[in-house]
C-alpha positions as CSV (number, residue, x, y, z in Angstrom):
1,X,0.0,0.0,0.0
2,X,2.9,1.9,0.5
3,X,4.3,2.2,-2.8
4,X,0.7,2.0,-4.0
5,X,-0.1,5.1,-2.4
6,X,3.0,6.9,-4.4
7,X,2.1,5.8,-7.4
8,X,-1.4,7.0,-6.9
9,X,-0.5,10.1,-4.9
10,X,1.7,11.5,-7.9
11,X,-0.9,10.8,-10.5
12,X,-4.0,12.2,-8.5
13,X,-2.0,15.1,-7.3
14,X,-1.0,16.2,-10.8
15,X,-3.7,18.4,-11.4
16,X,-3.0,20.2,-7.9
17,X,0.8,20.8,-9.8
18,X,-0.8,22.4,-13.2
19,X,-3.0,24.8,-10.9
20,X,0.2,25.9,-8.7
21,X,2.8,26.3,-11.8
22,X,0.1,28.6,-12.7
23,X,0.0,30.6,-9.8
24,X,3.2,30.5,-8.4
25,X,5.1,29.9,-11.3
26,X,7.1,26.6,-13.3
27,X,10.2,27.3,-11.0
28,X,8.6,27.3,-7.5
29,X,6.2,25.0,-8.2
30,X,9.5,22.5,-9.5
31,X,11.3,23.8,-6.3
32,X,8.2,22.5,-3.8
33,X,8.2,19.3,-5.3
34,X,12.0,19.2,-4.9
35,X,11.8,20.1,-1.2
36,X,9.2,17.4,-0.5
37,X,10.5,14.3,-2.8
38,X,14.0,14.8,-0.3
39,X,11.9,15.2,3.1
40,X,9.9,12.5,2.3
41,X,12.3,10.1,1.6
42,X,14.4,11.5,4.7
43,X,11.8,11.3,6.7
44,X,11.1,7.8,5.7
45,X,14.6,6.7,7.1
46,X,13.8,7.2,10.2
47,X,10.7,5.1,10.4
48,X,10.9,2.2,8.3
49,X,9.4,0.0,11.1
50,X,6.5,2.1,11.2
51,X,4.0,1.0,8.4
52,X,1.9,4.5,9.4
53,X,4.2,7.0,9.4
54,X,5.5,5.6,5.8
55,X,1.8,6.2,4.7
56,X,2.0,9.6,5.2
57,X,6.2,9.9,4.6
58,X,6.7,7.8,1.1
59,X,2.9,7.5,0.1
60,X,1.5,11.2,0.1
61,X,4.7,13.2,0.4
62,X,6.9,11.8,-1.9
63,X,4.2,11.2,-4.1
64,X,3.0,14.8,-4.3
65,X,6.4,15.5,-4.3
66,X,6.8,13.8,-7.6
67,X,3.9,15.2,-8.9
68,X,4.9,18.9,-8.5
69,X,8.1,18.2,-10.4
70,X,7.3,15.9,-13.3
71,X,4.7,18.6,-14.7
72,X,6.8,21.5,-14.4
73,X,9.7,19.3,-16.2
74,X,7.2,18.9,-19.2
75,X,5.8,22.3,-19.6
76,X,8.9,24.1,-19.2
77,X,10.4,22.5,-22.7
78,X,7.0,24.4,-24.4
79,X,8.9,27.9,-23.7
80,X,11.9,27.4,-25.0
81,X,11.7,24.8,-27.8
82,X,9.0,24.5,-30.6
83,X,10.5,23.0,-34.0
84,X,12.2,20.3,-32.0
85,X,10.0,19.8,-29.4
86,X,8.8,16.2,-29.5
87,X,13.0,15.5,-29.9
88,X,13.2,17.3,-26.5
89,X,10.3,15.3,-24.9
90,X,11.9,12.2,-26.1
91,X,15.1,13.1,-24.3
92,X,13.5,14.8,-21.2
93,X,11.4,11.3,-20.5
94,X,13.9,9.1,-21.7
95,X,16.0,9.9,-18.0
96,X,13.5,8.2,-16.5
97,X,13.8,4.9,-18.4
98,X,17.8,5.2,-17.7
99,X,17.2,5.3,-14.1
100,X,14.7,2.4,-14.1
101,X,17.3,0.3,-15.6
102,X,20.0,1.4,-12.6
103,X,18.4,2.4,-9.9
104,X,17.0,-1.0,-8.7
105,X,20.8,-1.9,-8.8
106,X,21.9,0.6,-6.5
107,X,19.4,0.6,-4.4
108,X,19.4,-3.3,-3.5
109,X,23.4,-2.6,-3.0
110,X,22.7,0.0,-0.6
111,X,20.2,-1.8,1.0
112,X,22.6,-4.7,1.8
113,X,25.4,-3.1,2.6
114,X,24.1,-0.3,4.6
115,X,20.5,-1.5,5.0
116,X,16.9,0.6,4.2
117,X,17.6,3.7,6.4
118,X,20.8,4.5,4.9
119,X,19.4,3.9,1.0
120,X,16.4,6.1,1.6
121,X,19.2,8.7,2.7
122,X,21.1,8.1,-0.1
123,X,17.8,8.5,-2.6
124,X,17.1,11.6,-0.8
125,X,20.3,13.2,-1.4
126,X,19.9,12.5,-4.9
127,X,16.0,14.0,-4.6
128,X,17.6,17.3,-3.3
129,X,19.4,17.5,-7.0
130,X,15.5,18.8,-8.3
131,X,15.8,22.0,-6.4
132,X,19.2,22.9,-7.5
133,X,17.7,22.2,-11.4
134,X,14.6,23.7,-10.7
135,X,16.5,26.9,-10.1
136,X,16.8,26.7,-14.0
137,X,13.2,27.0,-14.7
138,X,12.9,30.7,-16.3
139,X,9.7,30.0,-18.2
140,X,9.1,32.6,-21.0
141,X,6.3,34.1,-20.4
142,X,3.5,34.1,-23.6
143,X,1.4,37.4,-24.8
144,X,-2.1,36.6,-22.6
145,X,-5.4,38.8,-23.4
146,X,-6.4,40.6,-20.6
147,X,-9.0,38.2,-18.2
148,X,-12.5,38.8,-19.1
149,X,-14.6,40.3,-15.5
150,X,-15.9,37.5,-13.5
151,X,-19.6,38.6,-13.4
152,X,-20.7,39.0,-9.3
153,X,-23.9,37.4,-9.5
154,X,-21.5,33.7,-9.8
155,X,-21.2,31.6,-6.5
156,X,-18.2,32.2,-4.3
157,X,-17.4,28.9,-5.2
158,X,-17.4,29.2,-9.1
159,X,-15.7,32.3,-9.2
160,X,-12.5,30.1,-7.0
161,X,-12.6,27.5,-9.5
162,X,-12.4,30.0,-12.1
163,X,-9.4,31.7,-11.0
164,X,-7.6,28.3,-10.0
165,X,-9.2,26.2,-13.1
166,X,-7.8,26.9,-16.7
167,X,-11.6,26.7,-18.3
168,X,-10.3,27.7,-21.4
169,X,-8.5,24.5,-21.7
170,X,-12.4,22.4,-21.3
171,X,-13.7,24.7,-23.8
172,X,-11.7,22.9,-26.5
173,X,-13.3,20.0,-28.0
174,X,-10.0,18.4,-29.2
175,X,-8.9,18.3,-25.2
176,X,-11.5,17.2,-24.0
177,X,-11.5,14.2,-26.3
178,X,-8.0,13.5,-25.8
179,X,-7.9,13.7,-22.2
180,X,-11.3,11.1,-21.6
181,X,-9.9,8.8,-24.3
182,X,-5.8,8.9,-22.7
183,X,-7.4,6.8,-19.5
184,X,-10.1,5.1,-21.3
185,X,-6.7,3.5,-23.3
186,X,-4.5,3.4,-19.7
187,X,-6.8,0.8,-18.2
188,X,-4.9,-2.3,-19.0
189,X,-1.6,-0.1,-19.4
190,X,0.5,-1.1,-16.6
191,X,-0.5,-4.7,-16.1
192,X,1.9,-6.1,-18.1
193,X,4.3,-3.6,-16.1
194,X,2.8,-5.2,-12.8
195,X,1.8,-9.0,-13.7
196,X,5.2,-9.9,-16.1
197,X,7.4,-11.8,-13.5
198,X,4.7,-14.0,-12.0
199,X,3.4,-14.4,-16.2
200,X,7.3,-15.7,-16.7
201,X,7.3,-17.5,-13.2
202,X,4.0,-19.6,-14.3
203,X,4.1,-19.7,-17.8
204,X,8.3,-19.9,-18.5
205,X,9.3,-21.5,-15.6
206,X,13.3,-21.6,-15.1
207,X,13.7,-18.2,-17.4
208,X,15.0,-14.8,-15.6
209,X,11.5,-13.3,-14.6
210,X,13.8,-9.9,-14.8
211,X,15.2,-9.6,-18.3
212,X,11.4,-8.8,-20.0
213,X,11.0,-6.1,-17.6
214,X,14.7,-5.0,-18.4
215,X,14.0,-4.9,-22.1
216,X,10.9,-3.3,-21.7
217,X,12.7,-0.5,-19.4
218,X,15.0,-0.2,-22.2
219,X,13.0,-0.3,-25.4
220,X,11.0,2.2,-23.6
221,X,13.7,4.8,-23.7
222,X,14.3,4.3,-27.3
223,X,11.1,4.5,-28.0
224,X,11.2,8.0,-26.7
225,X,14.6,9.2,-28.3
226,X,13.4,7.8,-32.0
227,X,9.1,8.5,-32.0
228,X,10.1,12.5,-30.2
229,X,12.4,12.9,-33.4
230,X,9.6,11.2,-35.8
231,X,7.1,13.3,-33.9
232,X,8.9,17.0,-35.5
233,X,9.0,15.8,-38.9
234,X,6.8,17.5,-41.1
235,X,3.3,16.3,-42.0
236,X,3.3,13.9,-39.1
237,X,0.3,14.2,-36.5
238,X,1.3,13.6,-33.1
239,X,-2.1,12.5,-32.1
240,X,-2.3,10.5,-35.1
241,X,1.2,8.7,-33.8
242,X,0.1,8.2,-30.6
243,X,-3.5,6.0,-31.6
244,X,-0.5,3.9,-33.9
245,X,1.6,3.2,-30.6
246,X,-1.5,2.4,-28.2
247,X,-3.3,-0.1,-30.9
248,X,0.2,-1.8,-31.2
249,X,0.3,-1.7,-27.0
250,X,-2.8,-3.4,-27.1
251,X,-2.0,-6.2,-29.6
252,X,1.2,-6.8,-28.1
253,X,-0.7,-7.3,-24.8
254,X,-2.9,-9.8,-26.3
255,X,-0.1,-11.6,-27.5
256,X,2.1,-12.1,-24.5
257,X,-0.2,-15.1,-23.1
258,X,-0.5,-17.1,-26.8
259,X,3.5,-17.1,-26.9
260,X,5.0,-20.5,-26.7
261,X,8.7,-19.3,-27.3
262,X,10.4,-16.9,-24.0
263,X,12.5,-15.3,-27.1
264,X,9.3,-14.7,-28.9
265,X,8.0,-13.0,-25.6
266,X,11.1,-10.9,-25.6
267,X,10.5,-9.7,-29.2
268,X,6.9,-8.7,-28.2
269,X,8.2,-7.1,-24.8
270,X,10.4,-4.9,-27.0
271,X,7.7,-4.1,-29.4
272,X,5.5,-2.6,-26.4
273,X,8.6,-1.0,-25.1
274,X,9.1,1.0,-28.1
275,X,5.3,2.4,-28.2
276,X,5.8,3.0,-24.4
277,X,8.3,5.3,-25.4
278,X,6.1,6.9,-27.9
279,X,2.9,7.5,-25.9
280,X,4.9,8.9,-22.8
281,X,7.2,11.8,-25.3
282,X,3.8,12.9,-26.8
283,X,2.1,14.2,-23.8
284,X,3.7,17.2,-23.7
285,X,3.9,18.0,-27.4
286,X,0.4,17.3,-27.8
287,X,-0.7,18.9,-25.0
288,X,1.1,22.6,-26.2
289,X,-0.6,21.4,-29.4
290,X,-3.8,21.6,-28.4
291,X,-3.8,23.7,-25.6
292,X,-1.1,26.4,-26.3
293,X,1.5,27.4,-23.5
294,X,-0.7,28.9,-21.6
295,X,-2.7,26.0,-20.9
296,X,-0.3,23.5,-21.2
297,X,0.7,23.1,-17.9
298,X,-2.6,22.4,-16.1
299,X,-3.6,20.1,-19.4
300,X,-0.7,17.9,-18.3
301,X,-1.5,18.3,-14.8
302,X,-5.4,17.4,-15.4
303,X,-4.3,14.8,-17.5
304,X,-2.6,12.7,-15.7
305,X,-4.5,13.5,-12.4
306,X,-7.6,11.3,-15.0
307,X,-5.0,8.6,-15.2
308,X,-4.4,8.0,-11.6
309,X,-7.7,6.2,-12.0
310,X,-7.0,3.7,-14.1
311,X,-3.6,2.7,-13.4
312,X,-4.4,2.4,-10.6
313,X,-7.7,-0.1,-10.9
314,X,-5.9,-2.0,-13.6
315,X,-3.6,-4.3,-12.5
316,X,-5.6,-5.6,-8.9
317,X,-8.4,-6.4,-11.2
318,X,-6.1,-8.1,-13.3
319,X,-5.0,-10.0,-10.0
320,X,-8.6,-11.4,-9.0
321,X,-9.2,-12.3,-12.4
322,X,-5.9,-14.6,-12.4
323,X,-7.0,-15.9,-8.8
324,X,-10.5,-17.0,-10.1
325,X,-8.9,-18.1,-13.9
326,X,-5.6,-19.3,-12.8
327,X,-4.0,-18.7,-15.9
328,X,-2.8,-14.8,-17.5
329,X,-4.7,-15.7,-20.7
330,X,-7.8,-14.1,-20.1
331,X,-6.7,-11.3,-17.9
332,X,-4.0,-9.8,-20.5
333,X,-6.1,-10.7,-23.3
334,X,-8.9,-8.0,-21.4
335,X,-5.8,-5.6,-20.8
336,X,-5.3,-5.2,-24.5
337,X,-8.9,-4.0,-25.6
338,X,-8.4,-0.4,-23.5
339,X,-5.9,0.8,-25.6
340,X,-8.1,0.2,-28.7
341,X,-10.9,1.8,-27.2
342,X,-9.1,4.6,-26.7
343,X,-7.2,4.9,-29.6
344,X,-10.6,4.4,-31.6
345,X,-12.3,7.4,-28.7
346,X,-9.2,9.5,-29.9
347,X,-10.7,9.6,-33.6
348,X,-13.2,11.4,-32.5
349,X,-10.9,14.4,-32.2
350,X,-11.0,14.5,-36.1
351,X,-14.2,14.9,-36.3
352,X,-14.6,18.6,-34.3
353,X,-13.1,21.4,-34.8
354,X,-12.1,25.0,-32.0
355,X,-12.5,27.8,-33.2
356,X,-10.2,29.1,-30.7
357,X,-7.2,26.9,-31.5
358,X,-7.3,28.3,-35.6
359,X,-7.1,31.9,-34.7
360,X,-4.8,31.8,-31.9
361,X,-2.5,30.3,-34.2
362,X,-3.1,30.9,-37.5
363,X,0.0,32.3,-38.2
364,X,2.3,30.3,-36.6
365,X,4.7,27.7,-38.0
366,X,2.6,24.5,-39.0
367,X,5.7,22.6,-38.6
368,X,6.1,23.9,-34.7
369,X,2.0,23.4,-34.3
370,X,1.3,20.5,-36.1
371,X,-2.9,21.2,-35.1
372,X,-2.6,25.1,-36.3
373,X,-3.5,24.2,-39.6
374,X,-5.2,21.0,-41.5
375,X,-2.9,18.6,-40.2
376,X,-5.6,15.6,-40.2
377,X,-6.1,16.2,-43.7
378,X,-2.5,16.1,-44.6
């Protein structure tokens, strides 16, 4: 529940982030999150016999730590880099797949040597390193028209949520869309993620249960590098790219359970890897995209705050339908039909049309903003 409550805890959060880099700005915001990813984890080292306090410690600090740094860390790229800005995504989130691949490493070494307190130490030392990039953060701040007058017959409450809420960013259709299909699609997402070493242990006995994962870590990161420099050539539609890398997610999912060959499973681990990569580096381009800088932080934020839900749900009900089966075929076979949904949900976005979106940038580079202009059509 612990690390369950992280997970969770940075997704749900997110949207809390998007509101306070809007208010207090992309650096303080990053700063914050710094400050409470390295007292959290601190924190932590001093009661790791205490399943309560790490609750509260690892599970909601640390989480909403995360969460008020990984949103700045996307938005800020939007201010400084347009042409190349799904190249800079795919760099930006391919960190995280480096350090998935050697931080497990370290940390079971520190563990061993120097046992839990001491590692959570370590990790927050290396959690302290956000504030000192954070302190990088000088966003550049876009031309805004000046705020309409909230009219004073609205509740106290509606006119809050309008100064904290972005409700420009719900006014466009194309949002909208995208952010109801993104966890529509996420549903089954992280079960393979969750269920792969006990699929290995019970279907490829005598196999490392960790080299899929590996791989998948990996491929991930190329993924990112090689779809973020796909994503700036011309003529290609990000949103477009990303339906392509959830429908193969899905049918790779489908597949893992009908492989009779562990090689063949590592070939289809790779596969998923790659459009893993490819999802993740297009959340931030499309997101500008559709939303503009303005919005773009608290699109993110909202965004992923509507994933927290399914990620989360996805793999225990995975679980209970591997207890009552006792096999993986049926559960990953379900896992792979969200992502078609939602890439199918996601055409939808073809179909409407803001008006907001053409003006505002109408004359802007159609290369840069791959939506400005007719990009579905091209």
């Amino acid at each position: 529940l612990v690390g369950s409550l992280t997970i969770g805890a940075t997704f749900l959060l997110s949207p809390v982030a998007g509101i306070l880099t809007d208010k207090i700005g992309l650096r303080r915001t990053a700063i914050l999150g710094g400050i409470l990813t390295s007292c959290g984890l601190l924190l932590s080292s001093f009661v790791t016999k205490n399943i309560n306090a790490l609750y509260l410690t690892y599970g909601i600090m640390y989480g909403f730590g995360a969460a008020l740094t990984y949103t700045p860390s996307l938005s800020i790229l939007g201010h400084y880099f347009k042409r190349y800005l799904g190249k800079v995504n795919g760099f930006v989130t391919a960190g995280s797949s480096v350090f998935t691949a050697i931080m497990p490493f370290l940390i079971n070494w520190l563990i061993s040597s120097y046992g839990l307190s001491a590692a959570l130490r370590v990790e927050a030392g290396i959690s302290s390193l956000i504030i000192l990039c954070a302190l990088l953060y000088t966003p550049i701040s876009p031309k805004v028209s000046q705020p309409q007058r909230v009219r004073t017959e609205q509740s106290p409450v509606r006119r809050t949520m309008q100064s904290l809420v972005n409700v420009d960013n719900w006014k466009k259709k194309r949002y909208v869309i995208w952010a109801l299909s993104i966890p529509v699609a996420l549903f089954g997402y992280f079960v393979p993620y969750v269920h792969m070493s006990k699929f290995i242990t019970v279907a490829f006995s005598g196999n490392d249960i960790n080299l899929p994962v590996m791989c998948l870590g990996i491929s991930s990161g190329v993924g990112r590098l090689v779809f973020g420099f796909i994503a700036d050539l011309p003529r290609i539609n990000r949103i477009l790219l990303q339906q392509v890398s959830f429908c193969f997610i899905g049918i790779m999912t489908m597949f893992l359970p009908m492989t009779s060959s562990y090689i063949l499973l590592l070939a289809f681990v790779l596969a998923m890897g790659l459009f893993d990569g490819c999802f993740i580096s297009l959340i931030g381009p499309i997101s500008f995209d559709i939303c503009g800088p303005k919005g773009a932080s608290q699109a993110i934020g909202f965004l992923l705050g509507l994933c927290s839900f399914p990620l989360t749900l996805g793999p225990p009900i995975a679980g209970m339908l591997y207890d009552h089966t006792g096999s993986y075929t049926l559960p990953f076979i379900l896992a792979g039909i969200p992502p078609l949904v939602g890439a199918t949900t996601m055409l939808l976005i073809r179909c409407v049309k803001d008006e907001s979106i053409g003006t505002e940038m109408h004359d802007k580079d159609p290369v840069q903003y791959p939506l400005a202009k007719t990009a579905w059509d091209e």
